[in-house]
N, C-alpha and C positions, 0 to 999 in steps of 0.2 A: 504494500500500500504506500501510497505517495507519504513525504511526508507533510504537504499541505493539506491534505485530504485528513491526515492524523490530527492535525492542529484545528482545519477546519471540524472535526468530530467534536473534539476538547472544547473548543468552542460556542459551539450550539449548546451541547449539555451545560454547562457555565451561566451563560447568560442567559435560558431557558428557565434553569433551576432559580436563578436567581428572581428573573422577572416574575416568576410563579409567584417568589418569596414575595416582594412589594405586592403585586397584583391583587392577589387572595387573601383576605383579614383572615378566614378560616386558617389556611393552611399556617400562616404565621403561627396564629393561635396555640394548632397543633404541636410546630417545630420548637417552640418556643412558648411553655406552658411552664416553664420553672426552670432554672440549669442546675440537672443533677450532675453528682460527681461522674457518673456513668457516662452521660453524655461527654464529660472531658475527659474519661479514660478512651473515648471511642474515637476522640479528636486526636488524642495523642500515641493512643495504638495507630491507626491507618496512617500518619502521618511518619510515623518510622518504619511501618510495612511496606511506605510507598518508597522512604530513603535506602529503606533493604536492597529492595529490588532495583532502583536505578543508581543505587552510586555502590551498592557491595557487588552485585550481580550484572550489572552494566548494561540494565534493559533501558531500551528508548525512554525517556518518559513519556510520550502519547502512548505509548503502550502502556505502561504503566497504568497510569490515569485511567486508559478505560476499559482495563483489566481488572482495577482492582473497584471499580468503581461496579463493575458489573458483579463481582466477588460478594462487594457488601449488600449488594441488594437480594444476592443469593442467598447470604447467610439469615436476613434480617426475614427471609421469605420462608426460608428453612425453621425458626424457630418461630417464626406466626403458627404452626403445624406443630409443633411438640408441643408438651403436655403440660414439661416441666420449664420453659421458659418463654418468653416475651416477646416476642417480634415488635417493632415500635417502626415509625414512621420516624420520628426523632430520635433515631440510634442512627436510622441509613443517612439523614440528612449531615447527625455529625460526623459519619466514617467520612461524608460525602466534603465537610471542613476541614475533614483533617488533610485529605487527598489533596482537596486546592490549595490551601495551605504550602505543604509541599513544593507543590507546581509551581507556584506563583511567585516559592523565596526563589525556587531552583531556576527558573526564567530570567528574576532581577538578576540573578548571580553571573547567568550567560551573559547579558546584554551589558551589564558592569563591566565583565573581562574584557568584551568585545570593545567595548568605546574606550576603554586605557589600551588595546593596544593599537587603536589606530590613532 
């Protein structure tokens, strides 16, 4: 896959998820009903699952990003269905912060290198 087409992916999901966010009082509501610790262990687990895999393991990060973003919506999908745990709407949303998060320091990081060495 191109890598524009990767970025462009990153992209849409980004500012989709985002506009949802303003858009929708409901969904706010949801995402954002109280900040549990849980919610920032989930920010800060995917955000070092996302560091794992593109700077120990040397995956792309658009691969990354919608690898692991598709992961969290699996797992979050996965325990709506057990018996013994939780699936949340506001778990996937903060794997879904912790992921951009990531992205977004590991982007400033390129374009910094990039403009001191030219």
């Amino acid at each position: 896959m191109n890598r524009h087409y990767q970025l462009l992916i990153v992209l849409i999901i980004l500012i989709s998820s985002f506009c949802a966010y303003f858009m929708l009082d409901d969904l706010r509501a949801i995402v954002f009903r109280g900040t549990q610790i849980d919610s920032i262990g989930h920010i800060i687990s995917f955000f070092l699952l996302t560091w794992l895999l593109n700077g120990i393991f040397k995956l792309p990060l658009t691969n990354c990003v919608i690898t692991i973003s598709i992961y969290a919506a699996l797992t979050e999908l996965g325990q709506y269905y057990l018996g013994f745990r939780n699936g949340e709407l506001s778990d996937f949303f903060a794997d879904l912060v912790g992921i951009a998060l990531f992205a977004l320091l590991r982007w400033g990081i390129t374009i910094y290198r990039q403009s001191r060495i030219k």
